[in-house]
N, C-alpha and C positions, 0 to 999 in steps of 0.2 A: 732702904732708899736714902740718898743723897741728895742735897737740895747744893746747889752754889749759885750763891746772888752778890753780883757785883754793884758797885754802888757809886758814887763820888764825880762821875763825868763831869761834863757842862763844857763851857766856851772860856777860852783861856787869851789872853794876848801873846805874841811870840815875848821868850825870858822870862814869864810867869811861871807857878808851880799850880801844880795841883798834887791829892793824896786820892787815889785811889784805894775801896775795900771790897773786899769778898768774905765774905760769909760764911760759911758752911756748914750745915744742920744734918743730922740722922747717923746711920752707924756709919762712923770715920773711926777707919781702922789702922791702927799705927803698927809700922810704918809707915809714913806718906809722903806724896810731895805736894804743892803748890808751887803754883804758876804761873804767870801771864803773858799770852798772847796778845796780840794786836791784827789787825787786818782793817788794809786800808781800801778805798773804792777801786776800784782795776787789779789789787795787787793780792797773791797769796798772804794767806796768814800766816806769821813770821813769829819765832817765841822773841822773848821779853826778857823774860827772867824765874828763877825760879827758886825754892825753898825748902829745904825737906826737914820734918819736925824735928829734928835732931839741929837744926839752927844752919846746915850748912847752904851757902846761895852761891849763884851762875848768873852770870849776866851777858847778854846778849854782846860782841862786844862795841856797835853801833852806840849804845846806849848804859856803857857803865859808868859813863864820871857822870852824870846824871841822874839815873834812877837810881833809889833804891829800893829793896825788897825785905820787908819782915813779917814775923808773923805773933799771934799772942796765942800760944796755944790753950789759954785754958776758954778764950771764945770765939776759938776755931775762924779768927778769924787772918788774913794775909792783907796784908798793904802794900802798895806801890806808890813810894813818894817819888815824883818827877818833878826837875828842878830846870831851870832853862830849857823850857819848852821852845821848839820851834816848829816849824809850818810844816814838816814832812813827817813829826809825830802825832800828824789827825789823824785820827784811826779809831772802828770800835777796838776796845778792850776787854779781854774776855780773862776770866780766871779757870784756872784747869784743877783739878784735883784729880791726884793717881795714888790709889792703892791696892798692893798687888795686884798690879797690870788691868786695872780696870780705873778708866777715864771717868770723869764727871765734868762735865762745862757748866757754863754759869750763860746768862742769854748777854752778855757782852754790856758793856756802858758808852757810848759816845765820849768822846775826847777831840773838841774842834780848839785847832788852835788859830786864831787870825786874828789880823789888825782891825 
């Protein structure tokens, strides 16, 4: 069993940052990837960005001179640092974990950005 808990949300002003985390506890089998999604209110969920424990990342490309994505693998944990936020990246944020082709989600964190 897989546990991914994401962390770090809250309420942001537009050009502010925030640092998103995720978690991830029980048998994590490597190879992997990590992940982040987003889904905003009306809108499908959209990938983000992603990780796989050998250090290599993909980025959405709406959002790569701003986010970035890493991870620490010895405490299974992935970050999403976002830098000049603005008002169309309010979105919950959700972390994925995939190893061999088996998913794990995390229940997502809030991310409001407004004046």
């Amino acid at each position: 069993q897989v546990q991914v808990v994401e962390s770090g949300g809250g309420l942001v002003q537009p050009g502010g940052s925030l640092r998103l985390s995720c978690a991830a506890s029980g048998s994590i089998f490597n190879p992997n990837t990590m992940a982040w999604y987003r889904q905003a209110p009306g809108k499908q969920r959209e990938w983000v960005a992603q990780i796989t424990s050998g250090g290599h990342t993909n980025y959405a490309g709406s959002m790569k001179a701003r986010f970035t994505i890493s991870r620490d693998n010895a405490k299974n944990t992935v970050y999403l640092q976002m830098n000049s936020l603005k008002l169309e990246d309010t979105a919950v944020y959700y972390c994925n974990l995939v190893a061999y082709g088996v998913d794990y989600w995390g229940q997502g964190t809030q991310v409001t950005v407004s004046s």
